[in-house]
N, C-alpha and C positions, 0 to 999 in steps of 0.2 A: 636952876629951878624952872627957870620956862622954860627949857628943852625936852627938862619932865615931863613936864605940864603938855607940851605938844602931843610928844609920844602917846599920852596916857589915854589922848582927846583921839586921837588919829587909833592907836589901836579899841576903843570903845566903838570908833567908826565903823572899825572892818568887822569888829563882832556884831554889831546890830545889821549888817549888810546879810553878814552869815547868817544868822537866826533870822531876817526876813527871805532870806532866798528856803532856807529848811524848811520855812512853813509853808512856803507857795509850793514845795517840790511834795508835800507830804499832805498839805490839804486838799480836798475835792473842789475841780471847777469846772464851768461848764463856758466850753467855747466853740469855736468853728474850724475844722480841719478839713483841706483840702484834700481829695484822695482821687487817685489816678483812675482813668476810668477804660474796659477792658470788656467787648460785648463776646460772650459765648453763644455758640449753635448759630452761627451766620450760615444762611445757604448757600451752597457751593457756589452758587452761580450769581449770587449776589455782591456787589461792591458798595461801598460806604464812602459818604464823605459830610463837611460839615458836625463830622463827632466830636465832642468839648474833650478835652485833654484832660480835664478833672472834673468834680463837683466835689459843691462843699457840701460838708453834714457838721450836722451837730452834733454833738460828743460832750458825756461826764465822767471825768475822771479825774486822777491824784496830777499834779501837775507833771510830777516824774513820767506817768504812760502818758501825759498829751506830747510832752517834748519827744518820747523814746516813737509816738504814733508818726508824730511829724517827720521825724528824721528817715523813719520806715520807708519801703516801698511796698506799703501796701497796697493794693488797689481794689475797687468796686468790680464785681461780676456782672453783668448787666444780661439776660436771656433777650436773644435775639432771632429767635428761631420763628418769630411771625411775620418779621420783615417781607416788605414787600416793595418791586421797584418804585420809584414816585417818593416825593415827602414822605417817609412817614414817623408815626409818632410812640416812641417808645415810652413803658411805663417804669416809672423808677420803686414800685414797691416790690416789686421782684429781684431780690438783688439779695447777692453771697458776696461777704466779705472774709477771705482769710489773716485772720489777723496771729499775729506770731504769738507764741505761750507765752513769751516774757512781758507781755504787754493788756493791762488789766483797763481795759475802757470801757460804757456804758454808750452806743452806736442811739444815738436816738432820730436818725431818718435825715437827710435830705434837708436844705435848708431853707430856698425859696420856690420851689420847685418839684413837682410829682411827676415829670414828665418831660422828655426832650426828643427834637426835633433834628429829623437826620435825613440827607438825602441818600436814597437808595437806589441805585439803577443795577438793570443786569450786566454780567460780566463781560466783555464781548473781544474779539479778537481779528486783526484782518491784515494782509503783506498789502503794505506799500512802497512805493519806490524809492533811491536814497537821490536827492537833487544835488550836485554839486553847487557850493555858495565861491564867488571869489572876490576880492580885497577890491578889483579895479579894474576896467574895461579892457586893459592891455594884456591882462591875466585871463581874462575870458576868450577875449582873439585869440591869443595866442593857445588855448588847449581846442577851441574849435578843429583848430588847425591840425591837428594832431589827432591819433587813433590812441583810447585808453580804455580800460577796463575797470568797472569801479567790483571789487570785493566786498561783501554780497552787495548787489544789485538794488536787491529788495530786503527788506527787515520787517518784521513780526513788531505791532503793537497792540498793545490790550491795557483793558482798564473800563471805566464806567463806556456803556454805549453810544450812550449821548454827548461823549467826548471824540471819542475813538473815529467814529463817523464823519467826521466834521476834518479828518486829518487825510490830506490827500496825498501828501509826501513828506519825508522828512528831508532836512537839508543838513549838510555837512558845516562847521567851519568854514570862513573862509581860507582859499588858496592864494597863498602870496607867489611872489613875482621869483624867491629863494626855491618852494618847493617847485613853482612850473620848471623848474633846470634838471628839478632830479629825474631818474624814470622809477623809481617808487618810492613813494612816501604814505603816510595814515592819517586819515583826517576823524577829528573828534566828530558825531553827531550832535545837533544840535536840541537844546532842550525840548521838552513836548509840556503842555501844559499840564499841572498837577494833577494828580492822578491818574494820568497813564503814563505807564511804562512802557520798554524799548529792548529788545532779545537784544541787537547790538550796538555797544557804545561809538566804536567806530569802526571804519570801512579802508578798506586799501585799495590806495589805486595806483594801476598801474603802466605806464608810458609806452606806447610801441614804438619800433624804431620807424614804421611807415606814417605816414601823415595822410591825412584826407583829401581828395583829391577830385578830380571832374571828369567822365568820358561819357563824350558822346557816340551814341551808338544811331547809324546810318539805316534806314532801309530796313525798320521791323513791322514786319507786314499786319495789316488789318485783317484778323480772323471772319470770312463772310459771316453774317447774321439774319438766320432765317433765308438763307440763300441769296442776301441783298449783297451787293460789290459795292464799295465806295471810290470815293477820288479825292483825293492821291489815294492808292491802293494800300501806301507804306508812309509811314513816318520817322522824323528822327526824336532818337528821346535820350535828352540830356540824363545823368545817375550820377550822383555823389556818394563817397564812402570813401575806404580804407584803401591807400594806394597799389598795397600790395593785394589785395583780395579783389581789387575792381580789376586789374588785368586779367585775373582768368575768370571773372564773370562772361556767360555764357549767355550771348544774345535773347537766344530763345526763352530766357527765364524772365525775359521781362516780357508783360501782360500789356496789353492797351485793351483798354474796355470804350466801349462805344455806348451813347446814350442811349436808351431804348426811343426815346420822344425826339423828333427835329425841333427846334425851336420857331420863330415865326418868319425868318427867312431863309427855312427849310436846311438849315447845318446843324449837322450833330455833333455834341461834344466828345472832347477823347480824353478819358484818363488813363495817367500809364501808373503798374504797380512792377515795383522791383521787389525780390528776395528779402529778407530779415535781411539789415544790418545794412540797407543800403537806402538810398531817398533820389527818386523821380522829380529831379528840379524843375523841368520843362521838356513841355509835349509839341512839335513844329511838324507840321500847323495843328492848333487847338480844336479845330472843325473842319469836318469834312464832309460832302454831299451822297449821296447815294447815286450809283451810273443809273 
């Protein structure tokens, strides 16, 4: 008799659960439904940030469309086509919502809010260079040491202006001590701050069999200037670079430029310039007088 009794009590339960859920799914109510938010007619050349992922509105309807609205990916349309760089402030009574046939609700606006607040900049784009990152001081000696090639060189960023500007190189992952052994390996690029993007994720690089190296070149003469002759007439000028490519460098491509001003006890400076791909470590002697 009490096992009756339980049953009788337990199944009465699940029917007044039933009959209150039937009346909520078939009554009208009025509540707050979050919905996706989605700006059309942005100008081309315009980028966005700070946009709310949703906004709530208010809504009346049968319980069954608020649950079938929620579960939706509906979203809000927002006209953005006055946007302009800078804060600015979009108005929320302009707004298309497409909402699916099978879903019967009463849209009644926005809930605490007429208006939201976006930053706007122009779109802007610009090649910078890719910087090698490495794990450890011994990893960096030792690629100094070495002639390598990084794949591309330079990469394409773009995104808000006032981001983009402010980026003056990108760097790689580091390189550990495993890949300096290889002679090519791919390094990931490393991330850029939100909202700009990056044409390439990562770069290849790759090892020459020559290493970098020192020569010094003897006896490269001072071009007269304005008909003035110097003393010493010639200089030696130390060049670093690529072992195999600095042998058949050709003396004469390296430049020694002479100050136009003597200083105040009357010696002019000498700088030397080598070819792309090479570097002028030192100029002997640094100054020299006019005969």
């Amino acid at each position: 008799m009490l096992s009756e009794n339980l049953g009788l009590k337990v199944f009465s339960l699940l029917l007044a659960v039933f009959v209150w859920i039937q009346s909520l799914l078939v009554s009208e109510h009025r509540t707050v439904v979050n919905l996706q938010v989605s700006l059309k007619n942005v100008p081309k050349n315009i980028t966005l940030e700070r946009l709310p992922k949703s906004i709530p509105f208010s809504v009346r309807a049968k319980g069954l469309d608020i649950i079938k609205l929620k579960l939706s990916k509906t979203r809000v349309f927002i006209d953005a086509s006055k946007v302009k760089p800078g804060v600015d402030i979009i108005s929320l009574t302009d707004y298309t919502i497409d909402l699916p046939e099978n879903i019967d609700v009463n849209l009644l606006g926005p809930v605490d809010k007429q208006e939201i607040a976006i930053n706007a900049d122009v779109f802007y784009q610009r090649k910078v260079p890719v910087q090698l990152s490495f794990s450890d001081d011994y990893t960096r000696q030792r690629m100094k040491s070495t002639s390598y090639q990084i794949v591309p060189e330079k990469t394409v960023i773009f995104g808000p202006k006032n981001k983009v500007q402010k980026i003056n190189f990108v760097t790689t992952e580091p390189i550990t001590r495993d890949m300096n052994s290889e002679i090519d390996f791919k390094l990931k690029l490393a991330s850029l701050p939100d909202g700009v993007s990056i044409a390439d994720t990562e770069v290849r690089v790759r090892i020459s069999n020559s290493y970098n190296t020192i020569r010094i070149f003897d006896s490269i003469p001072l071009a007269p200037s304005s008909g003035s002759l110097y003393f010493p007439p010639s200089v030696a000028v130390k060049v670093s670079g690529d072992s195999k490519l600095l042998k058949e460098l050709d003396s004469r491509r390296i430049i020694i430029e002479v100050s136009p001003e003597a200083d105040a006890d009357g010696f002019y400076t000498l700088r030397g310039e080598a070819p792309a791909g090479f570097d002028v470590v030192a100029v002997t002697p640094e100054k020299v007088r006019k005969k």
